[in-house]
C-alpha positions as CSV (number, residue, x, y, z in Angstrom):
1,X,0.0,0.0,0.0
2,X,1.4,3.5,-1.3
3,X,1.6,6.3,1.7
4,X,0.2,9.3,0.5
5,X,1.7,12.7,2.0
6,X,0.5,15.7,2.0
7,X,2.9,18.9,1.7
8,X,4.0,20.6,4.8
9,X,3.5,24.2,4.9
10,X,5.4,24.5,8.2
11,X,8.1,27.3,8.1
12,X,11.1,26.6,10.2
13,X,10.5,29.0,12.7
14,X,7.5,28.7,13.0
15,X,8.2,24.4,14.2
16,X,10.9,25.4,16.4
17,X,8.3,28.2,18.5
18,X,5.6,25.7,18.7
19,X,8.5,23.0,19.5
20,X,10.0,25.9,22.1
21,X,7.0,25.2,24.3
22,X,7.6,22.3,25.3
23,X,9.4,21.7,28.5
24,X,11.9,18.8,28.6
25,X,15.0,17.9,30.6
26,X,18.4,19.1,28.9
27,X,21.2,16.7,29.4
28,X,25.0,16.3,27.9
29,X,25.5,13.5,25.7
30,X,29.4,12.0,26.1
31,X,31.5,9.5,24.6
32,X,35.6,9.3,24.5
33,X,36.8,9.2,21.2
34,X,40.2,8.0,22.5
35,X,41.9,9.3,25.1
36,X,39.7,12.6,24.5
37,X,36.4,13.0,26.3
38,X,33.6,14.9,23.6
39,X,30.3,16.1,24.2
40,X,27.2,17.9,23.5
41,X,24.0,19.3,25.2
42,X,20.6,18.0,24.1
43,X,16.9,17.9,25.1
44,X,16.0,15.5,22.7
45,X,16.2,12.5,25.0
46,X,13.7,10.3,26.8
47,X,13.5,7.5,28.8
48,X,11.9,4.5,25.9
49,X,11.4,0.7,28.0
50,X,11.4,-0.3,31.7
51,X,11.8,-4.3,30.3
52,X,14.7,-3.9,29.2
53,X,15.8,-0.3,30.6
54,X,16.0,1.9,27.6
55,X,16.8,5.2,26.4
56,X,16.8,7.2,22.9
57,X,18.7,10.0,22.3
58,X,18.4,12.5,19.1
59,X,21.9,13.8,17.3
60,X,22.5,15.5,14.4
61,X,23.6,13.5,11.6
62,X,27.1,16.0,11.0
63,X,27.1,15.5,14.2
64,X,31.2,14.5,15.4
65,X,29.8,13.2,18.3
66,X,27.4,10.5,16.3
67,X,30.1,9.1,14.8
68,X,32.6,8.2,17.7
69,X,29.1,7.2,19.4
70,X,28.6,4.7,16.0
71,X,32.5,3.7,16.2
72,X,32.3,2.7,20.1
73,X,28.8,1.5,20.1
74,X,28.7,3.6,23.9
75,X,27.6,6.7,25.2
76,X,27.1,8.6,28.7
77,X,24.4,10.5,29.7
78,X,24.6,13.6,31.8
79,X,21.2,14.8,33.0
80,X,21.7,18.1,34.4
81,X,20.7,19.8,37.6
82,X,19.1,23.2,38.3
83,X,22.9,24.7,39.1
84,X,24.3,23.4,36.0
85,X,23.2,25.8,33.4
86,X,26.7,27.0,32.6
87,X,27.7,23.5,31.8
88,X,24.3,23.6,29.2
89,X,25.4,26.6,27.6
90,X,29.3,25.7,27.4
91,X,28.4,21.8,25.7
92,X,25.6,23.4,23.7
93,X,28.1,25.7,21.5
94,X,30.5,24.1,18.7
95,X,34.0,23.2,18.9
96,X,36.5,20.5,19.6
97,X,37.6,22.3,23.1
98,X,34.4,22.0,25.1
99,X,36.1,20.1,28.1
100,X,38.6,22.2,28.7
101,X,38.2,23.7,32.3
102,X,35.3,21.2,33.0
103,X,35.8,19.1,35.7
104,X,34.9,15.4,34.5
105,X,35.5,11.6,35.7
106,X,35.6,8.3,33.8
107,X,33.1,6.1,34.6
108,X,32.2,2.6,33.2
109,X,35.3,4.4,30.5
110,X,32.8,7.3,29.7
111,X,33.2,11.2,30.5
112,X,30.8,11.8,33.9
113,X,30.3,15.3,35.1
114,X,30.1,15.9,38.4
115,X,26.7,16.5,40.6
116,X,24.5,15.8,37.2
117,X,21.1,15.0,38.7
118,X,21.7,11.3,37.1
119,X,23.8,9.7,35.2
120,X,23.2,6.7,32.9
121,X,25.3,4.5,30.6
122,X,23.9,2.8,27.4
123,X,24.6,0.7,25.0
124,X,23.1,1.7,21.5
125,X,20.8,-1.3,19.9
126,X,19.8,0.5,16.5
127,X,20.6,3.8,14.4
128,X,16.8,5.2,13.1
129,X,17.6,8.0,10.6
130,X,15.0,10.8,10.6
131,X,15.0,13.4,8.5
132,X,18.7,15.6,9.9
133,X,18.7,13.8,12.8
134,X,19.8,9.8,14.1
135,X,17.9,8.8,17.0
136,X,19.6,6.4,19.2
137,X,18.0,3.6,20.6
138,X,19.8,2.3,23.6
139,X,20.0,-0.5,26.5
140,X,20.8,1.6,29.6
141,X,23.6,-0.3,31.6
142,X,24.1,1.9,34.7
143,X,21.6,4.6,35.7
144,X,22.4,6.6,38.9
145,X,20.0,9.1,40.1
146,X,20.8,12.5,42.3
147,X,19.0,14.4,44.6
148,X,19.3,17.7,42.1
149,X,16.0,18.4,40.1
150,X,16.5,18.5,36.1
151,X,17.2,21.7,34.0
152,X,13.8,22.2,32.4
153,X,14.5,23.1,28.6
154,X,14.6,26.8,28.2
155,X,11.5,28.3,26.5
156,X,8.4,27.8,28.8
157,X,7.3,29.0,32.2
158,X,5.8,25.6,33.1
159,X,7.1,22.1,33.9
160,X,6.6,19.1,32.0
161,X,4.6,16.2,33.9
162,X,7.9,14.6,33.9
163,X,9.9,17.3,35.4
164,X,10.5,17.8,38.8
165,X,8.8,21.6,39.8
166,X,10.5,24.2,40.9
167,X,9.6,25.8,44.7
168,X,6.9,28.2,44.2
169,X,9.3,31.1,46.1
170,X,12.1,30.4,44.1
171,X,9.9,30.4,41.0
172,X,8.4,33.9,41.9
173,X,11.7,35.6,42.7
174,X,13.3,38.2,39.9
175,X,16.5,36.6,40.3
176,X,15.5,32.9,40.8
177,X,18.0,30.1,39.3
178,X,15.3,29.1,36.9
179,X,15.1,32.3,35.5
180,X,19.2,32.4,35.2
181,X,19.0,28.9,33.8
182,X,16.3,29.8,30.9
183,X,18.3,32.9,30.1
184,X,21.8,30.9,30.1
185,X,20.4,28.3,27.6
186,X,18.2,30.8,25.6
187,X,21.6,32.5,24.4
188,X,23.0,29.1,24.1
189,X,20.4,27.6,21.8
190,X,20.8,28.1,17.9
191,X,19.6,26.1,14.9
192,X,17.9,23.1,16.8
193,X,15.2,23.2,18.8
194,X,16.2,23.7,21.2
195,X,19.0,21.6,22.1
196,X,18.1,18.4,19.9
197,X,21.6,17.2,19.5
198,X,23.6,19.8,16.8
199,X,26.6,19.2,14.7
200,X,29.0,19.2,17.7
């Protein structure tokens, strides 16, 4: 049977500010390629089966990151608490140099960073290309949870149902971390939507 589809009229902005309200976790995607630790920020991730424990994970398809990730098979994944937004900001731009001054551990041989509100390991299963993107599909190996609460991604006011909320006084205040947080990453975010996994 022959799939008919119809023609998109979406404009590109116009699907990443429909796309920009929707709050999601941001987290930095590792994998050594070597002796050298490299990373990038993305929002595109979710958790996908309890039995077995998997994740996916959405990268760019320039992306340098996909293809040590396709080489080793392995990847780390740093989800991100509310203090961390600098660490967002610094993995979300491009560049080879994105560790330096980071503070970062091996663990299970994959770059950890420190206080993350959880960390988990995976092992990828399949490579689904769609569209400029490769969406991971992945058994999770190790997953250690923190006390921190997730970054919510940048460009709404209200929590998803699967992020933890934000203390209403702290949510209120003019200078509140979740307002420094959403501005960090809003100056941080460029091309993607907002931190999908970019050619990094």
């Amino acid at each position: 049977m022959t799939t008919t589809h119809l023609p998109s009229t979406v404009t590109l902005q116009a699907f990443r500010d429909a796309m920009a309200t929707v709050a999601s976790p941001v987290a930095v995607v590792t994998a050594m390629d070597g002796p050298r630790p490299h990373g990038t920020t993305v929002s595109a991730f979710a958790s996908l089966s309890l039995t077995p424990p998997m994740v996916l994970v959405s990268l760019d398809n320039r992306s340098q990151l996909l293809t040590i990730i396709r080489r080793t098979g392995r990847f780390g994944l740093n989800i991100l608490g509310t203090h961390q937004a600098g660490l967002a900001a610094a993995f979300a731009r491009p560049g080879q140099n994105k560790f330096d001054d980071v503070i970062w551990s091996p663990s299970e041989n994959l770059p950890r960073l420190p206080d993350s509100a959880a960390w988990i390991t995976a092992e990828v299963d399949e490579y689904v290309t769609a569209g400029d993107h490769t969406v991971l599909l992945a058994r999770a190996i190790t997953a250690e949870p923190d006390e921190a609460g997730p970054i919510p991604s940048p460009t709404t006011s209200v929590p998803s149902a699967r992020t933890r909320p934000w203390p209403p006084d702290r949510r209120a205040h003019p200078h509140s971390p979740r307002r420094a947080c959403r501005a960090s990453l809003r100056a941080s975010a460029h091309r993607t939507v907002p931190f999908p996994g970019g050619p990094n």
